[in-house]
C-alpha positions in Angstrom: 0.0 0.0 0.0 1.1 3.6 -0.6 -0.3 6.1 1.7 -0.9 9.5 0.5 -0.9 12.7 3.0 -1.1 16.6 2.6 -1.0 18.7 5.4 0.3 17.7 9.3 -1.3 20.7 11.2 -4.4 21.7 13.7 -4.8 25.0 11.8 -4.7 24.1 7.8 -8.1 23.3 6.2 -9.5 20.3 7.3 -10.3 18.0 3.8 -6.8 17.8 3.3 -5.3 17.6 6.9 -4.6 14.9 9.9 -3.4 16.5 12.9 -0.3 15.9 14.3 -1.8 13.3 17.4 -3.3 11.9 14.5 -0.5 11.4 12.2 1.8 10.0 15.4 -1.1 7.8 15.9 -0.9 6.2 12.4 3.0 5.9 12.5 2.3 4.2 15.7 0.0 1.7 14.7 2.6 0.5 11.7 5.7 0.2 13.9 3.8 -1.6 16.7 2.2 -3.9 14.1 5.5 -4.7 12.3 4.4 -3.3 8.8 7.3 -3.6 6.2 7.3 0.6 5.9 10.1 1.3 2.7 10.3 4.1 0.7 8.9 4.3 -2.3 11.9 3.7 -4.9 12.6 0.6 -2.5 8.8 -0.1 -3.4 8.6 0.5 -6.8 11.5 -0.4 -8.3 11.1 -4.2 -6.8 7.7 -4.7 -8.1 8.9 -3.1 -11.7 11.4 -6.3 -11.7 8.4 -8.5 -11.3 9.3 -9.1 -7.4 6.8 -9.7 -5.0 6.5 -7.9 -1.4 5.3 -8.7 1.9 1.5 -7.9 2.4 2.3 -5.6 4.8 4.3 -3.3 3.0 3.5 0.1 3.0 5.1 3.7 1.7 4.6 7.2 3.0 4.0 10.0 0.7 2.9 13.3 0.8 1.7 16.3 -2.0 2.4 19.9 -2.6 5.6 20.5 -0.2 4.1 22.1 2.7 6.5 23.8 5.2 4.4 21.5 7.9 6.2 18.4 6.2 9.5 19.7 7.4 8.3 21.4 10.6 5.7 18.8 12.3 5.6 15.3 9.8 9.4 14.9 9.3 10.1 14.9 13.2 7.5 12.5 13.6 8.9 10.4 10.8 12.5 10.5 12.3 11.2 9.3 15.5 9.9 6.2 14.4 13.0 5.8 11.1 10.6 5.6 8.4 11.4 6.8 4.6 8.6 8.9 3.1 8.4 10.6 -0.2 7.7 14.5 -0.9 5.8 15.0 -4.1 6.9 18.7 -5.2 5.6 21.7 -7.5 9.4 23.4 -8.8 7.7 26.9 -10.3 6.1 27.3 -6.7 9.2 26.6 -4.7 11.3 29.0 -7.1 8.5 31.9 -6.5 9.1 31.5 -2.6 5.6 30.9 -2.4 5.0 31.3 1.7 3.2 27.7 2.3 5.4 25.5 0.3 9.4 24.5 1.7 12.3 26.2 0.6 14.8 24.1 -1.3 17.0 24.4 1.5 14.3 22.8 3.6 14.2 20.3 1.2 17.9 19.6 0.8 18.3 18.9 4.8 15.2 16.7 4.1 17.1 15.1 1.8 20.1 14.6 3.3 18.3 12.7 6.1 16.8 10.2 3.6 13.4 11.7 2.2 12.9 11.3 -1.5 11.3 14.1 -3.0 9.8 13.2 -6.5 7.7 15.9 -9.2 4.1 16.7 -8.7 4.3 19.1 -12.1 5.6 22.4 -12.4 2.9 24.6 -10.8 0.1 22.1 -9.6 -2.2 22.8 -12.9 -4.8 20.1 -14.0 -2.9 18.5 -16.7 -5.0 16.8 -18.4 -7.0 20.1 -19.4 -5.8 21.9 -22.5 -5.9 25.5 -22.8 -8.2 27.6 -25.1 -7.4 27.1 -29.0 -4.3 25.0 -27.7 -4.2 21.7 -30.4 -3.4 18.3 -29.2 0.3 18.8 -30.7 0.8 21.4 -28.6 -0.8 20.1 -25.5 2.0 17.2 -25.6 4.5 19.7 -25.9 3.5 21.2 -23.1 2.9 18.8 -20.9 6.3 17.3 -21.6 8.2 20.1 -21.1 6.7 21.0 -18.1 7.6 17.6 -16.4 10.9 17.3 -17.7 12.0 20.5 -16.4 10.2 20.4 -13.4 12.6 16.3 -13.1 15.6 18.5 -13.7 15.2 21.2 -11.5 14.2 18.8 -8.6 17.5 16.8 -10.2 19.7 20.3 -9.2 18.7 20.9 -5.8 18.6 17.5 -4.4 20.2 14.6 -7.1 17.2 12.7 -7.0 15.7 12.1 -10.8 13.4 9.1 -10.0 11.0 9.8 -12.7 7.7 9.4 -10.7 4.9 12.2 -11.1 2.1 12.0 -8.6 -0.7 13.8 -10.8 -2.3 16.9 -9.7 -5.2 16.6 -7.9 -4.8 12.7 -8.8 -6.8 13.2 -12.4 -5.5 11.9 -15.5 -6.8 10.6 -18.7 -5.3 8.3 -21.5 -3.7 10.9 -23.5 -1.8 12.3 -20.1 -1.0 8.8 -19.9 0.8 8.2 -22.8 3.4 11.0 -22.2 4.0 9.5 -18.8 5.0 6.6 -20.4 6.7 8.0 -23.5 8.9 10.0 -20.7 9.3 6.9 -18.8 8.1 8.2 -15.7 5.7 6.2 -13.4 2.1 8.3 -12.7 0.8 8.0 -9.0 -3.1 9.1 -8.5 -5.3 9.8 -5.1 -7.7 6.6 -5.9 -7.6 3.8 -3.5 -6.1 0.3 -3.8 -3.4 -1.8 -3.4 -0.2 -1.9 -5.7 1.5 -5.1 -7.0 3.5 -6.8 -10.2 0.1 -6.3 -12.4 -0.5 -2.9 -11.8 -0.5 -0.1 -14.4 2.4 1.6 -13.6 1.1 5.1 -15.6 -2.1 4.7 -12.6 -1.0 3.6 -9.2 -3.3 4.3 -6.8 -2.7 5.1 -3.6 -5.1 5.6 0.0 -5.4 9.2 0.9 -5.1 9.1 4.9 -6.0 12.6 5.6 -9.2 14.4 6.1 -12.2 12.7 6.2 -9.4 9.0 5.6 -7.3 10.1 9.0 -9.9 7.5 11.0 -6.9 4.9 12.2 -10.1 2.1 12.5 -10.9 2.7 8.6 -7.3 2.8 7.6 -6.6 -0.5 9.4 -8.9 -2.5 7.1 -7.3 -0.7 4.2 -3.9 -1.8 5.0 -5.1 -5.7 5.0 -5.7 -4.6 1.3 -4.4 -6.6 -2.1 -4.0 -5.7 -5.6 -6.4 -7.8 -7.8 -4.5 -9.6 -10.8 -6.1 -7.2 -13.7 -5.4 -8.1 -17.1 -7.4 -5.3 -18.9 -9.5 -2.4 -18.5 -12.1 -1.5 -21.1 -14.1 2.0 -21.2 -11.2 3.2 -18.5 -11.0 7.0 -19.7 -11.8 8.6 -16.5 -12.2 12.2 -17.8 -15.2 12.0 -19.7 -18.4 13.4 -20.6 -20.4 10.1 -19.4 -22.5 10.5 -16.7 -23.0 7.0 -16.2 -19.7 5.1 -17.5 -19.5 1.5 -17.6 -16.3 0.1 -16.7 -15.2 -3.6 -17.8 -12.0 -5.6 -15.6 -10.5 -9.0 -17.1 -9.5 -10.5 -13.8 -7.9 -13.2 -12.6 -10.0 -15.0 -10.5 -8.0 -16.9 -8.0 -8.3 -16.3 -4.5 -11.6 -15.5 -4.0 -15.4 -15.8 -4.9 -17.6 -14.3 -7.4 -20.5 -13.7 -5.2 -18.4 -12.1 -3.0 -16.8 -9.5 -5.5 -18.5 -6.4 -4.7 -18.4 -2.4 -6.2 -19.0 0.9 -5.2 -20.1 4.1 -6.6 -19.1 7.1 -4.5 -22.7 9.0 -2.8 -24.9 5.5 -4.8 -23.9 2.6 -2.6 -23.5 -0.7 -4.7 -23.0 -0.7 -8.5 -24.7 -3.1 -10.8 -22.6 -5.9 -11.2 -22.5 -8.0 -14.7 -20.0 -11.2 -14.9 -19.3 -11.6 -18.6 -19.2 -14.6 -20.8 -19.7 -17.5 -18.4 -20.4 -21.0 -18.9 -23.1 -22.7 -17.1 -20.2 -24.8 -15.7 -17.8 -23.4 -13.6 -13.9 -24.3 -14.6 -12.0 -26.7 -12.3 -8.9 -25.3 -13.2 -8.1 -23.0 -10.0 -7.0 -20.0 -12.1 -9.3 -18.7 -14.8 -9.9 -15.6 -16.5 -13.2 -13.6 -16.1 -14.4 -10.6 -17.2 -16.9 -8.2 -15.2 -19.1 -5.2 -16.0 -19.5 -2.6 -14.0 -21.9 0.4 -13.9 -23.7 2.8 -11.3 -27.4 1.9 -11.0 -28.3 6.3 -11.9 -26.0 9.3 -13.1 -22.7 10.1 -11.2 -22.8 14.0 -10.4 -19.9 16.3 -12.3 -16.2 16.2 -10.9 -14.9 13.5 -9.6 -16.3 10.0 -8.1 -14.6 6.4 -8.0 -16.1 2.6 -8.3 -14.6 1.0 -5.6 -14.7 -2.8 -6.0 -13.6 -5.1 -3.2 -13.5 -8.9 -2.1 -12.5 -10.6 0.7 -9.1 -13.3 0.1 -9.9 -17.0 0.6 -6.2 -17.7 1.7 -5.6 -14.5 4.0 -7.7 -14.3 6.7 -8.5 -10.7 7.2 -7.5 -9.6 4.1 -9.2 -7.5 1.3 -8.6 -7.1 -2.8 -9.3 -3.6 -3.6 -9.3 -1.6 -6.8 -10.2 2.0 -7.2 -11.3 3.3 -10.8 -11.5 7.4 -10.8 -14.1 9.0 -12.9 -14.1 13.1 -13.4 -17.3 13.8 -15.0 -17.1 17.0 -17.0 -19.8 19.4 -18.4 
């Protein structure tokens, strides 16, 4: 699992901030559970080899830079030794904007073993193109802006890992196809567990702050798993569909049918279609399956997710969890 904070703070608005108890309180619960807490290159880089981790992995991460990441969350962090990651916006750092660390701040961070990685130059919605701008231009754009923004981080700190956590954790297909042609890794806000068979241009991660800084809710999430997805049809989560249907091929291993099980965010359960089966179920104890999924009315504009979950047959406790984002535009 990769956690995803913003603010450490009793004063900063409260959707996108855990206090400071509250942040000890979930540092605590890993260390005193023995979670496997490794910073993210440690993370990523073994599962791009095709090596599995222990369930209890986890990675810290944080967006935007705040000056409470150095003052209140890295002293917390250093008490208990765990690596974290610091997803940073270059133009705003360079413009001394007040709220954001200084690049000093961020080289002593450094120097004690933070990785800081790009969030974009200046924290725009990417995947938005500006008025009269073609798709030609767009690319351009967008590339330049996170190639830069790799090498400036690359100056002040000699990290260049190539990981962009997207702003405000929206992307679409064409956003993901630079990621990819730059061969960066893209990191959203959706929920889910990471693995060997992700989508390494989408990993999603569990936002613990705000509303997600309840420790008994982020328990269950960090008995999560990644389902084994082999393709994702109708996935282009910035559309103009108010009621998107979403298909998964899955491997369908380690748990039950009738206990897979999807979300839609404000709806409650999603209708639920399992595609192309036999009246006979397969012996075999791996097969392929594919599954519809759809929210029973319309999803309101901006954003909303299908959650799908099911419980593991072989670990007790345990949960597969995948997140799809939707941003529903006018």
């Amino acid at each position: 699992m990769i956690l995803q904070y913003h603010h450490v703070s009793e004063t900063m608005p409260a959707v996108t901030t855990i206090s400071p108890a509250d942040f000890e309180a979930h540092m605590k619960h890993l260390k005193q559970n023995n979670f496997n807490v490794v910073s993210l290159p440690d993370m990523l880089s073994k599962l791009k080899r095709g090596e599995t981790l222990a369930d209890n992995t986890v990675a810290i991460t944080f967006d935007d830079g705040y000056k409470n990441n150095y003052t209140t969350a890295a002293p917390i962090l250093e008490k208990f030794n765990f690596p974290y990651t610091i997803f940073v916006n270059p133009k705003m750092i360079d413009e001394k904007k007040s709220y954001v660390m200084t690049w000093q701040q961020i080289r002593e961070l450094t120097k004690k073993g933070a990785t800081i990685a790009n969030h974009s130059a200046e924290h725009l919605y990417l995947h938005q193109k500006l008025e009269s701008e073609t798709l030609a231009q767009w690319q351009d754009r967008i590339k330049q802006d996170l190639v830069q923004s790799e090498e400036r981080i690359a100056q002040e700190t000699g990290h260049n890992y190539k990981y962009l956590a997207y702003p405000y954790g929206e992307f679409n297909h064409e956003l993901q196809s630079i990621i990819k042609e730059l061969g960066f890794i893209g990191i959203g806000q959706h929920s889910g567990a990471v693995g060997i068979h992700s989508d390494f241009s989408r990993l999603p991660r569990f936002p613990a702050s705000g509303i997600y800084a309840n420790l008994k809710t982020l328990k269950t999430k960090l008995k999560s798993l990644p389902f084994n997805i082999t393709g994702l049809t109708n996935s282009e989560s910035v559309t103009v569909k108010n009621q998107p249907s979403l298909i998964m091929q899955l491997t369908v291993k380690d748990f039950y049918k009738s206990q897979f099980a999807c979300y839609v965010s404000g709806q409650g359960k999603a209708n639920i279609k399992w595609l192309d089966d036999k009246a006979a179920e397969s012996d075999e104890p791996i097969f392929e399956k594919s599954v519809e999924i759809s929210p029973s009315k319309a999803l309101g504009k901006g954003r909303s997710r299908y959650n799908c979950t099911a419980p593991s047959i072989s670990k007790k406790g345990h949960f597969y969890w995948f997140s799809q984002p939707w941003v529903v535009e006018k």
